[in-house]
N, C-alpha and C positions, 0 to 999 in steps of 0.2 A: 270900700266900694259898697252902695244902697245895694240892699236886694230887690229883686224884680217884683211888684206889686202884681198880688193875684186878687181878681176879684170873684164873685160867686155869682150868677146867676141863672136861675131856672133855665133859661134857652137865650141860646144865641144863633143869631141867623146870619149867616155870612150874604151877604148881595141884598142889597134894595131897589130892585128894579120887582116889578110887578108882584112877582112868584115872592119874593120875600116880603116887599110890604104885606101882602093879600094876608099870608103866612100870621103876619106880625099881629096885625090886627082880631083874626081869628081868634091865636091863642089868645089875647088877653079879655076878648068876647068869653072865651072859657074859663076864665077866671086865672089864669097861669100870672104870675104878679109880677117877676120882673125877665122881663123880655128885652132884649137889645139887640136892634142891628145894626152891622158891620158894615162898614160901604169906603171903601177904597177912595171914591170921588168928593170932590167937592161937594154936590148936591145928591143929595137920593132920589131916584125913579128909574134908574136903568136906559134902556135905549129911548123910552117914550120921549126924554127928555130930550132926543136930538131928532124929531119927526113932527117938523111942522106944519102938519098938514092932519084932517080927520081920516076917518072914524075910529076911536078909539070910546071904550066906556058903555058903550049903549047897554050892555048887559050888564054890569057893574052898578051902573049908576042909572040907568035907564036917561039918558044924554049923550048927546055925541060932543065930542072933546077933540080939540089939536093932540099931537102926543106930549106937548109940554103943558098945557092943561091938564090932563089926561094924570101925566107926573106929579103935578104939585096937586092934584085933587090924593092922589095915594099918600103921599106924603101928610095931605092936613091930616086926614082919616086916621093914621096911622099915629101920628101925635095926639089927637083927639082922645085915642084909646089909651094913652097913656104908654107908649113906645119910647123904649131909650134910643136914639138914634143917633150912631158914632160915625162922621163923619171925617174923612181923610181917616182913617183907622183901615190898615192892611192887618189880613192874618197870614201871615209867612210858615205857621204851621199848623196840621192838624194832628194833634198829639191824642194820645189813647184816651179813651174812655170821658173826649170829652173838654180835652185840655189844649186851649187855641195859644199861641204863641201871637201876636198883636205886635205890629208897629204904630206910634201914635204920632204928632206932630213932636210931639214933648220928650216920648221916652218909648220904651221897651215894657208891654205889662202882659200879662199869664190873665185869659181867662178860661175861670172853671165851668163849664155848665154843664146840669142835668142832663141837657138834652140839645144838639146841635142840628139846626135845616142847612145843609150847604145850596143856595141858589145863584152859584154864579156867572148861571146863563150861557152865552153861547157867542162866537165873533163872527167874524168874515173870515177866507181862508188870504193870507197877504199874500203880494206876490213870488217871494221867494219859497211858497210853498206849492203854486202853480206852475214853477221850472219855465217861466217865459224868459224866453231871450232879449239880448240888446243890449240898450244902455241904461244910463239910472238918472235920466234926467228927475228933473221938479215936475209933477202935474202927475203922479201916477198915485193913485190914490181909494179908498174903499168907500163903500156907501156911511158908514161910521162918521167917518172927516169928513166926508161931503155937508151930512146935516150937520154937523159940528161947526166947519164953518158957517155954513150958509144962516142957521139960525143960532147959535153961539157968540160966532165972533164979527156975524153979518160981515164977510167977505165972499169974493168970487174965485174961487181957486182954478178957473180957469173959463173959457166962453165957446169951446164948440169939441168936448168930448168924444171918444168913443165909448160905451158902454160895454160892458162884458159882462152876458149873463140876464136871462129872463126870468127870476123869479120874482116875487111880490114884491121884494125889497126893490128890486131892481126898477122897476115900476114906481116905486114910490119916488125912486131916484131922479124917474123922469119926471114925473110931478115934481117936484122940487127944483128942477134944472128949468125948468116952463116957468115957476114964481119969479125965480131970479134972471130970467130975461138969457139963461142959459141955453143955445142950440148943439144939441149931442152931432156930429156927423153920421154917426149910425149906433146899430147895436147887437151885439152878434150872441149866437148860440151854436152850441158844439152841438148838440140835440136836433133831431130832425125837425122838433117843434118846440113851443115856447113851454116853457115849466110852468110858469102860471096857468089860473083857469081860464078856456074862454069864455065869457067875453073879454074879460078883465085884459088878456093877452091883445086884444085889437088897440087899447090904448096909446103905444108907442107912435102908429102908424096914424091913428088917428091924432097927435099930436106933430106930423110929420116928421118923425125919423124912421129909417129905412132902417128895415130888420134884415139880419144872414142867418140861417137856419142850415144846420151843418157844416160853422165857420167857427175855426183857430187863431187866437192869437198868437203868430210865430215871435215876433220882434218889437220893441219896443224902440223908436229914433228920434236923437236930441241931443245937443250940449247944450246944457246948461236946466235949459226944461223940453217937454215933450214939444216934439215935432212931426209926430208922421207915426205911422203903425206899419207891417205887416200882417196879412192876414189872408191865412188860407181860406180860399172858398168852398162850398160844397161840391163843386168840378174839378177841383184839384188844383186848380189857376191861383196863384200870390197876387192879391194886390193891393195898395198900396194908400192909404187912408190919411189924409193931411187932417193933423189935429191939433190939437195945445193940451191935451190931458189923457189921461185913462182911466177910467173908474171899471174899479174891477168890484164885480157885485154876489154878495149872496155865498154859495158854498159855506155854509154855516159848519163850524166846528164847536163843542162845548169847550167853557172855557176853564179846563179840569185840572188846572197846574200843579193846584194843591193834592188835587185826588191823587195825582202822580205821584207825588213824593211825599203822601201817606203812606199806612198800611191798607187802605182801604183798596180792596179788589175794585179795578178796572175794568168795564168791557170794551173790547177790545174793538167789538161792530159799530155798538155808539159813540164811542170813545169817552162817555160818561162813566157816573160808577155803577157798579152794579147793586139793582135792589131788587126787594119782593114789593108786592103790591100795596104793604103800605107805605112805599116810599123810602123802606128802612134800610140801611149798609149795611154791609159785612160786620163791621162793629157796630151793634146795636143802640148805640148811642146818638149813631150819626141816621139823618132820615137828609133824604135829594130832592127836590121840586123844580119845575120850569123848563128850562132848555138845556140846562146844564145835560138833563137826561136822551135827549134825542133832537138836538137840530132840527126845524125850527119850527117853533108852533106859533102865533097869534099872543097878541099879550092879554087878549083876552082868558083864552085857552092857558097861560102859566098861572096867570091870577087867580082860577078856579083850582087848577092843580093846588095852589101853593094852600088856598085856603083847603082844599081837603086832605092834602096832606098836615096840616096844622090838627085838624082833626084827631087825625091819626098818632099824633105824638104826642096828645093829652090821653087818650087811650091808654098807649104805654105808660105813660104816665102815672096813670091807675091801675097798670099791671091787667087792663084787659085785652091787649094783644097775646094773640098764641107765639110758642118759643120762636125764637128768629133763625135757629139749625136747624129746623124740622123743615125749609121749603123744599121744593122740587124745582130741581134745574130745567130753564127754556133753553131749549136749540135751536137755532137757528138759522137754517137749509134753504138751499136752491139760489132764488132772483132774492131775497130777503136780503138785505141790508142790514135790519138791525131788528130786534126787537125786545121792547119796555113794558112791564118787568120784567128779570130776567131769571127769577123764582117767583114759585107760586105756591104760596101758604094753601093746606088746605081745610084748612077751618071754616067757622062758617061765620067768623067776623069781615063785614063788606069792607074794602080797599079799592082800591081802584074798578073800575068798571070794565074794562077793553084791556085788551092785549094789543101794544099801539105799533106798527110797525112801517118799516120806509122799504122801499124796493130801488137798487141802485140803477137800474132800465126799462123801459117798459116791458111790459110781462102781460099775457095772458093765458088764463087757463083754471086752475084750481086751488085754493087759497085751503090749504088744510091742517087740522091740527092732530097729531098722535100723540098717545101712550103708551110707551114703551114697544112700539112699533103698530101697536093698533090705530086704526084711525074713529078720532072721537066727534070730527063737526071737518065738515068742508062747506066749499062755497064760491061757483064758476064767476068771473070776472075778469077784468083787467086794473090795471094799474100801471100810473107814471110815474115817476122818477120824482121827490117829495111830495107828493100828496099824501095825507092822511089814512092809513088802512088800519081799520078797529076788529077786532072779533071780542065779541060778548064773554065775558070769562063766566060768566053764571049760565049760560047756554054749553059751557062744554063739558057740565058733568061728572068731572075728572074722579074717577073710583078712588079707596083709598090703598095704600099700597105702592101705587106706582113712584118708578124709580125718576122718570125723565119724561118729559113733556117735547116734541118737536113740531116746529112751524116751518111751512114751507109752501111755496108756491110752486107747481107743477108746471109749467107751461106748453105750450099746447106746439 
């Protein structure tokens, strides 16, 4: 029996969507000499690759881009820079200090490297983890497949949907259901209002399809494919929605499978792993960028992470990172959701800027940060249910000593 072929390289970066190209490219800006990313799929660029529609890039590239444009622009750059880029290649595991277990087309091989970015982003939630009832016909399906079909394998996976879910993506969805000459029957939100921002949120309507705003999908009806929905209204009345699909949208989960069945501490809020501010894991080996970390930012927003976190692990690299057991644990209290990072180095080497945080309902009132039960920076507001909430980590001061850092929303 062959032995399993190890190979050696500086960094390996598991996912090539955004946050890991960006990553890729950095480090060998910094001169790190062999660099490889891992990419499960057929092609490299992550979701951009299934979003046919702008704006993507403006900030990147100062140009607006399709998202499949948008991909193969990361992808040339990334070759450009001289990126090993392993294609159809799974990591099935993340072994200590560094040590990737790899499936290949070919065979079974061990790689070593220095220094590991796990970026492997973030899904839809399916529908057996939303507990909807019914049946299982054909046509039930997530915004992922939808651009996969639609600009993938140019098919119509169905002609008069219901939607599930206002967030961006969901929006995106309807633009894409508009190209393809697709008419949604409606599109509902369990929320008293749309997740998205408005204006952005008037788009549906302006599109004509009819929004539910405090509406449940009970049931799903059909042999063979989708037929018809249930659906609780905001009055409490079931009714009853004649369709041929379901696209269930948005509810972003990171996609942490491997984190799972590492050694690598979990958090439990983001359901990402847990880091300090420069991106780094519990094993200091391992450093996280993009959504993997907190559902769902912009691929704008992973691309910048991924390249400053790249940063960040040529640092280490050179050994000017502070130790990675001296952080201070974040807690995370009240309406909070989640919050990234989830220690905090207190040295005076920069990492991350903000303390990035999601609130699971709307919330208003006082947005506060303590130490050790003192309070060190607040700050009156509101907030909805994925929106973006930052606090300044260079604004809070943080004395040295302390044991525990808390965040928390007060609400009023």
């Amino acid at each position: 029996m062959n032995p399993i072929e190890i190979q050696y390289v500086d960094v390996a970066i598991v996912g090539g969507g955004p946050s890991g190209l960006s990553a890729a490219i950095e480090l060998r800006r910094l001169g790190v000499s062999r660099v490889v990313v891992i990419e499960r799929e057929p092609q490299a660029g992550g979701i951009p690759r299934h979003c046919g529609h702008p704006p993507f890039g403006l900030r990147e590239y100062a140009r607006v881009y399709t998202g499949p444009d948008y991909a193969r622009r990361n992808v040339d750059e990334a070759l450009k820079a001289g990126v090993d880029i392993r294609l159809q290649h799974s990591v099935t595991r993340l072994g200590d200090d560094g040590l990737l277990e790899v499936a290949t087309p070919d065979k079974a091989i061990i790689i070593q490297a220095g220094r590991v970015l796990i970026a492997t982003g973030a899904r839809e939630t399916p529908r057996s983890a939303r507990l909807v009832g019914g049946d299982r016909p054909l046509g039930v399906i997530n915004t992922g497949a939808l651009h996969s079909y639609l600009y993938l394998e140019h098919l119509k996976p169905f002609e008069r949907p219901l939607i599930v879910g206002t967030e961006l993506v969901s929006l995106s969805a309807v633009l894409s259901c508009r190209r393809a000459a697709i008419k949604p029957v409606a599109m509902i939100e369990s929320n008293a209002r749309a997740t998205a921002r408005w204006p952005l949120s008037l788009f549906p309507r302006l599109c004509g399809v009819p929004m539910y705003f405090g509406a449940q999908l009970l049931e799903i009806h059909g042999t063979g494919r989708v037929e018809g929905a249930s659906v609780r209204l905001a009055n409490g009345s079931v009714r009853q929605l004649d369709c041929d699909g379901v696209l269930l949208t948005g509810c972003f989960i990171p996609e942490s499978s491997l984190v799972r069945m590492s050694n690598l501490k979990l958090d439990l809020k983001s359901g990402g792993p847990e880091i300090d501010q420069y991106g780094r894991c519990s094993d200091p080996v391992y450093f996280a960028a993009g959504n993997l970390l907190r559902p769902v930012e912009t691929a704008g927003w992973s691309f910048r992470e991924g390249r400053k976190i790249a940063a960040m692990m040529v640092k280490d690299m050179h050994g000017q990172l502070p130790d990675a057991e001296h952080g201070v644990p974040i807690i995370c209290k009240g309406g909070l959701k989640l919050c990234v990072p989830q220690r905090l180095n207190l040295s005076s080497v920069a990492g991350m800027t903000h303390l990035q945080m999601r609130v699971g309902k709307a919330v208003k009132g006082r947005l506060v940060v303590r130490a050790d039960g003192k309070e060190l920076w607040s700050r009156a507001g509101s907030c909805l249910p994925e929106r973006r909430l930052l606090v300044p980590i260079a604004s809070l001061n943080v004395p040295k000593g302390v044991q525990q850092l808390e965040v928390d929303f007060v609400g009023q």
